[in-house]
KOLTOR-215789 format. One line per 2 residues: number of its first residue (from 0); for each residue x, z, y of C-alpha. Coordinates in nm, 2 decimals, padded with zeros to 4 digits. Layout:
# residues N
NUM = X Z Y ~ ...
This chain:
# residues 648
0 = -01.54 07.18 11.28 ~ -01.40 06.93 11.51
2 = -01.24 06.61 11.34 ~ -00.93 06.69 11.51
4 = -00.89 07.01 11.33 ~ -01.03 06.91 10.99
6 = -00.77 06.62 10.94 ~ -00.50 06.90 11.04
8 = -00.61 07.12 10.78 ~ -00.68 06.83 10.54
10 = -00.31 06.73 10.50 ~ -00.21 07.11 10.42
12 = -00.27 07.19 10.11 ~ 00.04 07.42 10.06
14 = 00.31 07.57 10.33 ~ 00.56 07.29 10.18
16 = 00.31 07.08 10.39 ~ 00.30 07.25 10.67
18 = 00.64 07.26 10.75 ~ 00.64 06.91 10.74
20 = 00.46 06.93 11.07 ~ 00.66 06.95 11.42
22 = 00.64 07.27 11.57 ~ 00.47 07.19 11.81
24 = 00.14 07.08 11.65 ~ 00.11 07.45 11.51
26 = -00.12 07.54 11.78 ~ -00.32 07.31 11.68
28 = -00.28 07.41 11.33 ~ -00.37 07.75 11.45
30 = -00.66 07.62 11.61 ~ -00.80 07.46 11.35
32 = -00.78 07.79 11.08 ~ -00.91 07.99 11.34
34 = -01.28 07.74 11.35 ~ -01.23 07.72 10.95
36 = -01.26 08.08 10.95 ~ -01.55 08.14 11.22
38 = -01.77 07.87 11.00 ~ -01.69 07.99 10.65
40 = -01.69 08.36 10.76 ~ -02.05 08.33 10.96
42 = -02.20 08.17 10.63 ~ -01.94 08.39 10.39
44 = -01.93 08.71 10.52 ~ -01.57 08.92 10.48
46 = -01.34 09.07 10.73 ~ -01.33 08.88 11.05
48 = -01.18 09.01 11.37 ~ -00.86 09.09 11.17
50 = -00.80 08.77 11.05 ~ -00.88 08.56 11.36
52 = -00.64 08.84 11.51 ~ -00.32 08.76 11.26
54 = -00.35 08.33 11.24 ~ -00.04 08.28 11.44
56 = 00.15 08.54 11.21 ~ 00.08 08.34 10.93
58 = 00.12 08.05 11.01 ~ 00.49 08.10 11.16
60 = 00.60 08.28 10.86 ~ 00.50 08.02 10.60
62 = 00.70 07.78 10.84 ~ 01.02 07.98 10.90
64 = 01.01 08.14 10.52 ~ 01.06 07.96 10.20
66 = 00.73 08.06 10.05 ~ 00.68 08.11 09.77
68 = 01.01 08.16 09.68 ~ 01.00 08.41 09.97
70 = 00.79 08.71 09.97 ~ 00.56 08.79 10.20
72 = 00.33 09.11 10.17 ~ 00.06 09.23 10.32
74 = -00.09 09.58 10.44 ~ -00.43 09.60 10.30
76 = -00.45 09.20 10.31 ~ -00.82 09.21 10.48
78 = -00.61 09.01 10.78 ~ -00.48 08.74 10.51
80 = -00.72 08.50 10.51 ~ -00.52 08.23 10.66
82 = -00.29 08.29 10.44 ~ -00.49 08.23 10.13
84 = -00.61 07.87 10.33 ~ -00.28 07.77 10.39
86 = -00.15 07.84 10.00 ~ -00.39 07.62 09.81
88 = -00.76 07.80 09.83 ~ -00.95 07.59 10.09
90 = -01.17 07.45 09.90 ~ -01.26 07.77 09.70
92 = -01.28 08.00 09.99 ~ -01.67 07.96 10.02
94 = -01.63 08.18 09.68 ~ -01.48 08.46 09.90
96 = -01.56 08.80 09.75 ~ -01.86 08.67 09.50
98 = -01.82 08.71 09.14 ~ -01.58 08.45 09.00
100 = -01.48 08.36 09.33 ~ -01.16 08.43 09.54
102 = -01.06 08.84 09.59 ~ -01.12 08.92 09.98
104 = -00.76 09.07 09.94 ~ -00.47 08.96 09.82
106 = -00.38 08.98 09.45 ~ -00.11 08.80 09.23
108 = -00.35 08.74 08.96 ~ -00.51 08.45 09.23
110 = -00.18 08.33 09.36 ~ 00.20 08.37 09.31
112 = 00.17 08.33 09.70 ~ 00.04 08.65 09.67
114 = 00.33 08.88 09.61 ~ 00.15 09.22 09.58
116 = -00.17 09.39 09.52 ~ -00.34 09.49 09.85
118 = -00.62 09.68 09.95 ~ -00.52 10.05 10.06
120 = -00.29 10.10 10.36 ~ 00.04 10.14 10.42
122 = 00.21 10.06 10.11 ~ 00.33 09.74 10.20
124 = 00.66 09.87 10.35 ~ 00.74 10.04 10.07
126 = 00.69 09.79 09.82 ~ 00.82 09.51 09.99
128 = 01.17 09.74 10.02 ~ 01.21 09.73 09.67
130 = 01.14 09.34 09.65 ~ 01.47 09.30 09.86
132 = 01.68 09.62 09.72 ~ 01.61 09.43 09.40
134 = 01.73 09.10 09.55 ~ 02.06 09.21 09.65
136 = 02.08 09.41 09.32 ~ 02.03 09.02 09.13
138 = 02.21 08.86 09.40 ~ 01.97 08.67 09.49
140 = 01.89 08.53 09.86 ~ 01.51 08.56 09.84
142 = 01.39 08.68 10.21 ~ 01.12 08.97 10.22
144 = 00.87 09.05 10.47 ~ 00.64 09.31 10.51
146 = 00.34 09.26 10.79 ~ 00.18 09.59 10.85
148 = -00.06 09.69 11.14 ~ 00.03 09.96 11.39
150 = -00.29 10.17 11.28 ~ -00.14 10.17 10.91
152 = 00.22 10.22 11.05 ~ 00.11 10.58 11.15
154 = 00.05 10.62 10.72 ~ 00.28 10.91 10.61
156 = 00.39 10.64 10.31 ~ 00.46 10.34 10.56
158 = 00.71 10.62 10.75 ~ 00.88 10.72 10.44
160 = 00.93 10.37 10.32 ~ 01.07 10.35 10.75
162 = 01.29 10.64 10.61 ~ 01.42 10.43 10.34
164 = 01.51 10.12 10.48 ~ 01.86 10.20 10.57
166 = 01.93 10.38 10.29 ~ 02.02 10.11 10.04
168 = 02.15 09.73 10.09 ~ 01.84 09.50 10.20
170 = 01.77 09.25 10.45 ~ 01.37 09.33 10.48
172 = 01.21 09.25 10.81 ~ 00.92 09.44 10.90
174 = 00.63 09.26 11.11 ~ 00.44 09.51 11.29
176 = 00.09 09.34 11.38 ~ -00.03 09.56 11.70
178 = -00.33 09.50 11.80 ~ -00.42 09.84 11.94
180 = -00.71 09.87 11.65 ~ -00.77 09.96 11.30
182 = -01.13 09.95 11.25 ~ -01.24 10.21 11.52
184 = -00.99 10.27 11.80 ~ -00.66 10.41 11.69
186 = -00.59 10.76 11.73 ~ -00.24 10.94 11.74
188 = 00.07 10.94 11.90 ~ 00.25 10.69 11.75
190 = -00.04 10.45 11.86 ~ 00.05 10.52 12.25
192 = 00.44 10.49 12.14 ~ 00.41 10.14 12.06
194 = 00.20 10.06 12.35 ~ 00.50 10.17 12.61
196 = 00.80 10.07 12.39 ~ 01.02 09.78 12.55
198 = 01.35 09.63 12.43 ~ 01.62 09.44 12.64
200 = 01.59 09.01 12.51 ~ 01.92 08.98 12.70
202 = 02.10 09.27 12.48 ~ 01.95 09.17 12.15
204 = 02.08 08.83 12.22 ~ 02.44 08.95 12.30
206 = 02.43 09.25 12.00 ~ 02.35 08.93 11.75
208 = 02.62 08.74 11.90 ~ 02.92 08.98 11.85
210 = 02.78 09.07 11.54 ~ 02.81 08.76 11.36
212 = 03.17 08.70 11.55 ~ 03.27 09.04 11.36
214 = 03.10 08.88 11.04 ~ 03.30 08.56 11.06
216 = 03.61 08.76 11.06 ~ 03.51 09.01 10.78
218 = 03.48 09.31 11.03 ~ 03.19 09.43 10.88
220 = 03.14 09.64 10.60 ~ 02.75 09.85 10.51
222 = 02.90 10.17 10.65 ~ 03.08 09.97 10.99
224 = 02.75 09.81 11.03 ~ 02.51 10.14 11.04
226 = 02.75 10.28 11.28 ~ 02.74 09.97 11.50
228 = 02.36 10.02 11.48 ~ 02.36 10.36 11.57
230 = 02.65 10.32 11.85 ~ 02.47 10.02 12.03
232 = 02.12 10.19 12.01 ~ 02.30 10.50 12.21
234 = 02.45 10.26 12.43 ~ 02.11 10.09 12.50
236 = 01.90 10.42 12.51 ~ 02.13 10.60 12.74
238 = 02.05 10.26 13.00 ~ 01.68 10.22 12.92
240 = 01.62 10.55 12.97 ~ 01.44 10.50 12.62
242 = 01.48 10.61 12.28 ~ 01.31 10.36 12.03
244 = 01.19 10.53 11.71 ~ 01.28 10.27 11.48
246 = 01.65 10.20 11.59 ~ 01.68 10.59 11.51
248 = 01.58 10.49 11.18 ~ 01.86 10.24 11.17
250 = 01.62 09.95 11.18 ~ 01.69 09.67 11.42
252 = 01.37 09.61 11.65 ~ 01.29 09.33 11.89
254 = 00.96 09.29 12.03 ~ 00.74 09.36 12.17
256 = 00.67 08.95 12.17 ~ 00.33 08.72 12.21
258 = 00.20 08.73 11.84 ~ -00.03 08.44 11.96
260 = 00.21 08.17 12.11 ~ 00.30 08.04 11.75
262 = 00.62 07.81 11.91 ~ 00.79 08.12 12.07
264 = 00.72 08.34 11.73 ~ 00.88 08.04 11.53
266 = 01.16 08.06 11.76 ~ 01.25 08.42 11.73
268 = 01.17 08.42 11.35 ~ 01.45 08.17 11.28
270 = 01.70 08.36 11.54 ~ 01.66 08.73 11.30
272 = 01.58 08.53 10.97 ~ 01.97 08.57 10.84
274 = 02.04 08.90 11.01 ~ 02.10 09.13 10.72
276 = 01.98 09.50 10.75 ~ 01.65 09.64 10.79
278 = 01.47 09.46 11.08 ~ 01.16 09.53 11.28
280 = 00.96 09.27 11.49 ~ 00.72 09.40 11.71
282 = 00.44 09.13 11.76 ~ 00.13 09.21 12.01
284 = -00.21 09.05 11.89 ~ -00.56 09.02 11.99
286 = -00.81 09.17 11.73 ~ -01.11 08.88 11.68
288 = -00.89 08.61 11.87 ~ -01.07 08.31 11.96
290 = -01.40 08.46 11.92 ~ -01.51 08.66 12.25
292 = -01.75 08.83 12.08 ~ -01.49 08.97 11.82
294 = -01.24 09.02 12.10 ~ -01.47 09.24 12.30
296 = -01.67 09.45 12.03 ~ -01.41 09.42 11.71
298 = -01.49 09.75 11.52 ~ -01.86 09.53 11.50
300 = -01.71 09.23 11.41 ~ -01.49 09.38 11.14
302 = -01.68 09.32 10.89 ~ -01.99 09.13 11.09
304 = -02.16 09.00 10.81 ~ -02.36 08.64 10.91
306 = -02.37 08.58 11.21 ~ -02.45 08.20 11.46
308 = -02.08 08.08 11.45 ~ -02.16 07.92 11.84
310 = -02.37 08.20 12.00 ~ -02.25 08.50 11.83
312 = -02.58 08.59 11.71 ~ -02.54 08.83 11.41
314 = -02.83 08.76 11.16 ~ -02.99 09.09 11.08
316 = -03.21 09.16 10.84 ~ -03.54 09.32 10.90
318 = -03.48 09.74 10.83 ~ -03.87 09.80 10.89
320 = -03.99 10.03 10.60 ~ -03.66 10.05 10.47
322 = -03.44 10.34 10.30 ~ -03.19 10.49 10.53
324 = -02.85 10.41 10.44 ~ -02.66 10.72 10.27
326 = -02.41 10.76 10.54 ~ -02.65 10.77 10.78
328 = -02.86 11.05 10.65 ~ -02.53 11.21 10.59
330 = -02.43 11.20 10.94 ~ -02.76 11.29 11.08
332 = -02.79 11.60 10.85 ~ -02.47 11.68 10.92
334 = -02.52 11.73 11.31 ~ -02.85 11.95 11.18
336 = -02.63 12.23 11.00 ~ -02.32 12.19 11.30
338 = -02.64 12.27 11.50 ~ -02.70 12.62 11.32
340 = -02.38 12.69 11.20 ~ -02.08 12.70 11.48
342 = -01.82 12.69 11.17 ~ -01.93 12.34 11.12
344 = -01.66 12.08 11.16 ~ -01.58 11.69 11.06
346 = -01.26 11.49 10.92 ~ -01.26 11.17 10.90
348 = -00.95 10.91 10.80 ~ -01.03 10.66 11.07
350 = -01.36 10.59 10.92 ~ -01.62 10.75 11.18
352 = -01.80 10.44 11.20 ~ -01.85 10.37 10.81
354 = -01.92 10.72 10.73 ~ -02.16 10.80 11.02
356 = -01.98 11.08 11.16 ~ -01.97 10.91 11.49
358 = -02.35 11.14 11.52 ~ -02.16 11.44 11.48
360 = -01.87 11.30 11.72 ~ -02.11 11.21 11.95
362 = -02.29 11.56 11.92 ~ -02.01 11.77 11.92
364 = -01.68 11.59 12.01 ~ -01.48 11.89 12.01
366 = -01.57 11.96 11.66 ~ -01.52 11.60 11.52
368 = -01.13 11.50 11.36 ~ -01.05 11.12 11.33
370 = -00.71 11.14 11.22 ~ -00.62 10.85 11.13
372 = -00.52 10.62 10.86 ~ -00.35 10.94 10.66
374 = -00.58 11.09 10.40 ~ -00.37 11.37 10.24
376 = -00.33 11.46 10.61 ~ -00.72 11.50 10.62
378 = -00.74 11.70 10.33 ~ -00.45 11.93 10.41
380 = -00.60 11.96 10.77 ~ -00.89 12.08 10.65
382 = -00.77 12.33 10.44 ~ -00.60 12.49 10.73
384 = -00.92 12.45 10.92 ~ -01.10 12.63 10.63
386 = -00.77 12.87 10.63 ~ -00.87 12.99 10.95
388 = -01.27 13.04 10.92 ~ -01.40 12.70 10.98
390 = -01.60 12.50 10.76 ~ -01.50 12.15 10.73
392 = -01.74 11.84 10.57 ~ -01.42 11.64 10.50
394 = -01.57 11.28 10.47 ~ -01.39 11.00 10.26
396 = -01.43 10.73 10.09 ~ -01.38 10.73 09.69
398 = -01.14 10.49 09.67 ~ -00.93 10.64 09.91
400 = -00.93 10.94 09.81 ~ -00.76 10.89 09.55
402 = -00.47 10.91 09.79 ~ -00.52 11.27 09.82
404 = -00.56 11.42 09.49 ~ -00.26 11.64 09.51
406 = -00.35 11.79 09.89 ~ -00.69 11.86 09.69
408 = -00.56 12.05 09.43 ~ -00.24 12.23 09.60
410 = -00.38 12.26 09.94 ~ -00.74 12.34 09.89
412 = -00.81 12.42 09.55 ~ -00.54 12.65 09.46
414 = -00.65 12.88 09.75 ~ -01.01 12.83 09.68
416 = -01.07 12.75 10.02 ~ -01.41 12.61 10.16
418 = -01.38 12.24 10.19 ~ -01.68 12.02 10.16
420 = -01.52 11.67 10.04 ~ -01.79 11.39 10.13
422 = -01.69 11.07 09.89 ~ -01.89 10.77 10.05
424 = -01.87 10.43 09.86 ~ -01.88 10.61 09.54
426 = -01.93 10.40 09.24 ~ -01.96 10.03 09.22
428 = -01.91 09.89 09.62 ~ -01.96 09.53 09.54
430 = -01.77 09.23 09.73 ~ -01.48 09.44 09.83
432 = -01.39 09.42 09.47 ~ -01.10 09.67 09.24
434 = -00.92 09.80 09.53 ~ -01.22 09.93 09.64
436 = -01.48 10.03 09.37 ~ -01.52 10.42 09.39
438 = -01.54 10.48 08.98 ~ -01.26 10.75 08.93
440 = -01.34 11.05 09.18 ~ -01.55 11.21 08.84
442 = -01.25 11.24 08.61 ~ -00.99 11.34 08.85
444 = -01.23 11.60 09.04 ~ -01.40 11.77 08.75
446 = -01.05 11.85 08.61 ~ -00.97 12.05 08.89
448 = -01.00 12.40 08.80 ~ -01.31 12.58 09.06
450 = -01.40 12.24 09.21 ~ -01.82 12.18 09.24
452 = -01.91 11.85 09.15 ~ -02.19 11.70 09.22
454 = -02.38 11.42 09.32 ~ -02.76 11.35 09.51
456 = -03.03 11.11 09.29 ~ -03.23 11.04 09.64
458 = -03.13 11.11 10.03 ~ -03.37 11.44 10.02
460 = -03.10 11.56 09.70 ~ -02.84 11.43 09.97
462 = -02.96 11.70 10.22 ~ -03.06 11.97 09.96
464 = -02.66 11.94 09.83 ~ -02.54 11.91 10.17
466 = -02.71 12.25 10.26 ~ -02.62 12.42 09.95
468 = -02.23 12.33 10.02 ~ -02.30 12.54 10.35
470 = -02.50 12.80 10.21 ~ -02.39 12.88 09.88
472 = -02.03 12.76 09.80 ~ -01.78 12.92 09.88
474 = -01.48 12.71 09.80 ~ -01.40 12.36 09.70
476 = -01.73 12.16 09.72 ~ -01.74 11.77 09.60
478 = -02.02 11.54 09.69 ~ -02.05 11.19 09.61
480 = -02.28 10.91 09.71 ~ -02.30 10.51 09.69
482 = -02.24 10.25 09.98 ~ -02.63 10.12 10.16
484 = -02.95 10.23 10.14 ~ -03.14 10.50 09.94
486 = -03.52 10.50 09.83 ~ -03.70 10.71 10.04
488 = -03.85 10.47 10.28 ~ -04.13 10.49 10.55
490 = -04.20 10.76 10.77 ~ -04.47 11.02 10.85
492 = -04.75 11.02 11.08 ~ -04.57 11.20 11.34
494 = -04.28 10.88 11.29 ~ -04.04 11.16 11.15
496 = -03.84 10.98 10.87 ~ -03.97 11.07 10.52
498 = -03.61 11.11 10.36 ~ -03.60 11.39 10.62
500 = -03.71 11.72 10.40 ~ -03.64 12.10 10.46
502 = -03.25 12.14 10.43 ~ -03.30 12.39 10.17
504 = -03.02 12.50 09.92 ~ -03.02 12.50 09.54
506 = -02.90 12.68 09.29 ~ -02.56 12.54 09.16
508 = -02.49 12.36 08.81 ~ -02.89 12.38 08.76
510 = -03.03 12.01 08.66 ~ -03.38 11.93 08.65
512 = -03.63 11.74 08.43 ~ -03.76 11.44 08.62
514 = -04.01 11.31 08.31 ~ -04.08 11.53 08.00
516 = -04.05 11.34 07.70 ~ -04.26 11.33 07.32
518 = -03.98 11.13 07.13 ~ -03.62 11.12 07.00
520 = -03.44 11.04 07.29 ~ -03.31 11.21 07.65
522 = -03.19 10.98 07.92 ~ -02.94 11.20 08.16
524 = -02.81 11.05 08.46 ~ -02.62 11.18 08.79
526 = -02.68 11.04 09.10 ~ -02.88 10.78 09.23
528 = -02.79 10.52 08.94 ~ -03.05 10.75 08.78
530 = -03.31 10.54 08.96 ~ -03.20 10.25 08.77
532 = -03.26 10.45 08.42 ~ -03.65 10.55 08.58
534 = -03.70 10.20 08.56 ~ -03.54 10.11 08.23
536 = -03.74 10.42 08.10 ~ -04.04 10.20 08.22
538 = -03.91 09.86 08.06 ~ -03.83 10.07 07.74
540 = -04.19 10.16 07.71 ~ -04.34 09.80 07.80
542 = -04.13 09.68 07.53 ~ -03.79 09.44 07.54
544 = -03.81 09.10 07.37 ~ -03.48 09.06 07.14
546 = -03.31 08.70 07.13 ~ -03.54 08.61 06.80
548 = -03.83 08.69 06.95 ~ -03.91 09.04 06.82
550 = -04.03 09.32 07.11 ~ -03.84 09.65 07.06
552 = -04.01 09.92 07.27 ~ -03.96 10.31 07.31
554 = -04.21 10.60 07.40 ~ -04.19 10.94 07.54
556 = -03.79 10.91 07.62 ~ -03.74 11.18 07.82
558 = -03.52 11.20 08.12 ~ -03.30 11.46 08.30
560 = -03.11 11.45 08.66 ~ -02.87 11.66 08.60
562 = -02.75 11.70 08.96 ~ -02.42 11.88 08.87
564 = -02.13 11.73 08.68 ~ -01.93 12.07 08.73
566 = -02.04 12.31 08.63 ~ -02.29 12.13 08.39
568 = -02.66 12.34 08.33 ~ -02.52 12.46 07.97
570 = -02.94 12.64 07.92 ~ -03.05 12.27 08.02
572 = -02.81 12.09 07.80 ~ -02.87 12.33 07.52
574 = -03.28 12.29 07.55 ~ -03.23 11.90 07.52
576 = -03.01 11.95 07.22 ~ -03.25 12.13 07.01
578 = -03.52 11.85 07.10 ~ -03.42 11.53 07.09
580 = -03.21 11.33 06.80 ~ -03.07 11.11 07.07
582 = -02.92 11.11 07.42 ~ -02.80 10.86 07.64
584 = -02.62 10.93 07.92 ~ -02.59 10.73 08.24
586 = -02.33 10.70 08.52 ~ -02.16 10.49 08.80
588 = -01.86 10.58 08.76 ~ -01.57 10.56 08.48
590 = -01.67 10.65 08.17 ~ -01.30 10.77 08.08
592 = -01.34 11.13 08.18 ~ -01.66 11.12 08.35
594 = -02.00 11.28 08.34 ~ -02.09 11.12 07.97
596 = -01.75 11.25 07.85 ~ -01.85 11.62 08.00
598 = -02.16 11.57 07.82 ~ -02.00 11.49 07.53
600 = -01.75 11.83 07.55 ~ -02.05 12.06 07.58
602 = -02.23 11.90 07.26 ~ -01.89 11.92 07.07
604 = -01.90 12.28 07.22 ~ -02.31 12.34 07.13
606 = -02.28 12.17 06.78 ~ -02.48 11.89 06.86
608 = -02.50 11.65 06.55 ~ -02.77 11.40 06.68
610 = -02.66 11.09 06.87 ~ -02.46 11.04 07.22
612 = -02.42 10.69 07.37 ~ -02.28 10.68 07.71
614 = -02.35 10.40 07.96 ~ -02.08 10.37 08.30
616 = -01.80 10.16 08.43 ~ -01.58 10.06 08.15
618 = -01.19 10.16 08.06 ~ -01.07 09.81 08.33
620 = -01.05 09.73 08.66 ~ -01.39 09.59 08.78
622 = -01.40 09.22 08.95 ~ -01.58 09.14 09.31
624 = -01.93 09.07 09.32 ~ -02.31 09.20 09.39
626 = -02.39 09.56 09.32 ~ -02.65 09.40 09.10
628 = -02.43 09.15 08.92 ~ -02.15 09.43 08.85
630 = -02.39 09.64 08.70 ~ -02.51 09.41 08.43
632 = -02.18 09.31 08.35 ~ -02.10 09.71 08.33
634 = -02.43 09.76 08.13 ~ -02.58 09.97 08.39
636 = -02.87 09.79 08.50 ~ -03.25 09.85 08.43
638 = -03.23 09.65 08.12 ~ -02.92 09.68 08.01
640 = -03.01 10.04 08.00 ~ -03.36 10.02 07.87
642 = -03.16 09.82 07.55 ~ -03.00 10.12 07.53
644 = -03.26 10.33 07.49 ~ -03.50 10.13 07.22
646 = -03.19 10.06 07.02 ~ -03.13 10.28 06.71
């Protein structure tokens, strides 16, 4: 970092400090975030492009606003990472998203600059609405401001906390960062709204004037003032020819305005700080600002990984011999079976890229739905598609999902209808931390009455489950499958991937021995965490070494992929209850209603009176770190299993 810019950033060590500063060295102050971020991000890797993209928001609110003591919240909070620099966290942000280190979201337990939890879109309208109802319930002055993006602005919970915001006394103001992107290219009407919308400078200028003349003589009451709103945006639609969704919702707008000339957003900050009422500010960004590789390529440079902060150079690791990543196989079978089948369709929640349906979007475009930030609309969607004949492979991730549950139970479930739900990132997802672990999809899908559950210990299970949702199902049909790469690597002599087996079906709720066993003990697992008990199964028998020296070993454990989690194979269970004393079952996913608890139901159902002990994510919300590092803290690693296992 230029000198220049590190003494800037030296002398800031809060916001007090910053508006200490002139306004017109926040440029510079701009300037010198933006190369803070590019260095620690390239060595660090987080979210990028969005942050370089939202600098000059940040850094004009925490002058305008009394922060703290003002609230500030963010949608999702991946584009906060200035924010975090400028309240305090400088010097720990080389920690971002490692275990101990600082959350790559915001979260109050890190800062009380950090108002609310973030993570999931488009809640941060709604939330920061009842900050500011309940200031004007207390009395209190306390400003609020949400700062939402105009892909999670087109959430069906961001437009019914829009609904609201008129309905009761606040004086919230709305910061809608547009930058034309979520993480792939926005989709939607809305999205082509906001690029066209204009607003009259002049006229905003002369409503505020006569408004606070009428204030100054007591003139206004809440009722006078809605009907002012609604008055003066007829006046200024029936001249502009334009109707501006937001003033319909009696919300003030002004904007669209440069959201990188820090100065001018100061300046129009302070002039709609003390308006009371709902207010909207319209501020146009640059996603990756600063960064012309970012700028030109930002669903890339999202989430970039390292990278050469001067050339641009991602650093990429070497893939030869390598697994396949899950979502890849996924979205390359997935084009195999919309090749034989013409019923074949994708959904996607504006996550093509992640998920790897951009192979079937590219295959068959006419058969490929992003829709969006708006997951219950994906699940409903598909239901209708199903309603009608087609068969849709409805792909999201776990942790978002969890948006959805009651579209999954009322809108596909209750009608049986065919929908194949595809939950990527299930189970522990690493850096991205509690907001984004997939560990809950188990309990809450295996409670719904006719849902398959299911999940693949290897990519050729992947494809096998994948073809049997196609084949056999015929109604609600859950798969669910970690974040990165498999364990099938290499290919054949012909260069034909080996994780790419015959997409042949299998029989549903059937599990399958993987090791016979000669002792006490049965190890069942579902999905590919069951690679990690293989190799405790392996330690167990090479013996552990206890803390006083004694080695504790275990032969002939036995050990069961059990494929299906609903329905469970009740002749498989039932054979592994009459032979072994002790079972220990294995998961990545809560524990709380999950696969060991379904286990634990059947034996209660069979009589069982040997042993149970289940292994999986704990009754709390999990912390950022490694896969590896979460999984020993969870006791679901190799060894924490194989202790497990010799244990008595």
């Amino acid at each position: 970092m230029e000198e220049k810019y590190k003494d800037i950033l030296d002398r800031i060590d809060s916001p007090a400090d910053l508006r200490q500063l002139p306004v017109e060295q926040l440029p510079d102050v701009c300037q010198a975030l933006r190369q803070f971020i590019i260095e620690q991000v390239s060595v660090h890797p987080g979210h990028f492009a969005s942050s370089l993209g939202a600098i000059e928001i940040i850094v004009a609110l925490h002058y305008v606003y009394d922060t703290p003591d003002d609230r500030l919240v963010w949608d999702v909070g991946h584009q906060a990472y200035a924010h975090k620099i400028l309240t305090g966290r400088r010097d720990k942000f080389h920690t971002l998203r490692q275990l101990g280190g600082l959350s790559g979201f915001p979260t109050p337990k890190e800062s009380e600059y950090d108002t609310f939890s973030t993570g999931h879109a488009s809640n941060s309208i709604s939330a920061a609405l009842g900050m500011a109802v309940a200031n004007k319930l207390e009395g209190n002055k306390r400003k609020v401001v949400a700062v939402i993006g105009d892909a999670s602005i087109s959430g069906g919970m961001a437009f019914e906390g829009l609904n609201n915001a008129s309905s009761h006394p606040n004086d919230l103001l709305i910061v809608l960062n547009d930058n034309q992107m979520a993480i792939d290219q926005n989709v939607g009407a809305l999205y082509h709204y906001l690029t066209r919308i204009t607003t009259s400078q002049r006229y905003n200028l002369l409503r505020y004037k006569a408004y606070n003349a009428l204030k100054r003589h007591g003139l206004i009451s809440d009722s006078l003032r809605r009907a002012l709103i609604r008055f003066t945006n007829s006046i200024k639609s029936f001249f502009s020819r334009r109707q501006n969704i937001f003033e319909g919702l009696d919300i003030r707008y002004f904007g669209p305005v440069d959201g990188h000339n820090v100065v001018s957003l100061v300046k129009t900050l302070r002039k709609i700080k003390d308006l009371e009422g709902p207010k909207m500010l319209h501020v146009c960004t640059i996603k990756g600002k600063g960064f012309q590789r970012a700028e030109e390529e930002a669903t890339i440079w999202h989430a970039p990984g390292k990278f050469d902060p001067v050339t641009g150079e991602r650093v990429k690791e070497s893939t030869e011999g390598q697994p396949a990543k899950f979502q890849d196989v996924f979205g390359k079978t997935l084009v195999e079976l919309a090749e034989k089948n013409t019923r074949i369709v994708g959904v996607t929640p504006a996550m093509p890229t992640g998920c790897s349906m951009t192979y079937l979007m590219e295959r068959f475009p006419d058969r490929t739905f992003d829709v969006g930030i708006a997951e219950e609309h994906a699940v409903t969607f598909s239901g209708g598609l199903a309603k009608e004949g087609m068969l849709p492979f409805c792909n999201i991730y776990s942790t978002f999902m969890q948006r959805a549950i009651d579209q999954v139970v009322n809108d596909v479930s209750l009608q049986h209808l065919h929908v194949v739900f595809c939950l990527d990132r299930a189970g522990i997802v690493g850096a991205d931390g509690p907001t984004h672990h997939g560990v809950l999809d188990i309990p809450y899908f295996r409670a719904i009455p006719g849902m398959t559950v299911c999940s693949p210990l290897d990519e050729h299970w992947l494809r096998k489950l994948m073809a049997t949702a196609v084949e056999v199902a015929d109604g609600p049909f859950m798969i669910r499958y970690p974040r990165g790469r498999g364990s099938i690597g290499g290919s054949d002599a012909d260069g034909n991937p080996n994780w790419k087996n015959a997409l042949e079906p299998v029989e549903i709720g059937r599990g399958y021995c993987l090791r016979e066993g000669n002792g006490d003990t049965a190890v069942l697992t579902l999905g590919p965490i069951g690679m990690e008990a293989a190799k405790a199964i392996d330690l167990a028998k090479a013996g552990l070494k206890t803390d006083d020296g004694q080695t504790l070993g275990k032969q002939g454990v036995a050990h069961y992929d059990m494929v299906f989690c609903k329905p469970l194979d009740t002749a498989l269970l039932e054979h592994i209850f009459k032979k072994y004393t002790r079972v220990v079952t294995v998961e990545d996913g809560a524990l709380a209603g999950g696969f060991g608890s379904a286990i634990l139901e059947e034996a209660n159902r069979q009589g069982y009176t040997g042993q149970i002990r289940c292994l999986g994510i704990p009754d709390e919300f999990i912390t950022q770190g490694s896969v590896s590092e979460l999984y020993r803290m969870c006791g679901i690693d190799a060894r924490s299993i194989a202790r497990a296992i010799v244990k008595e």
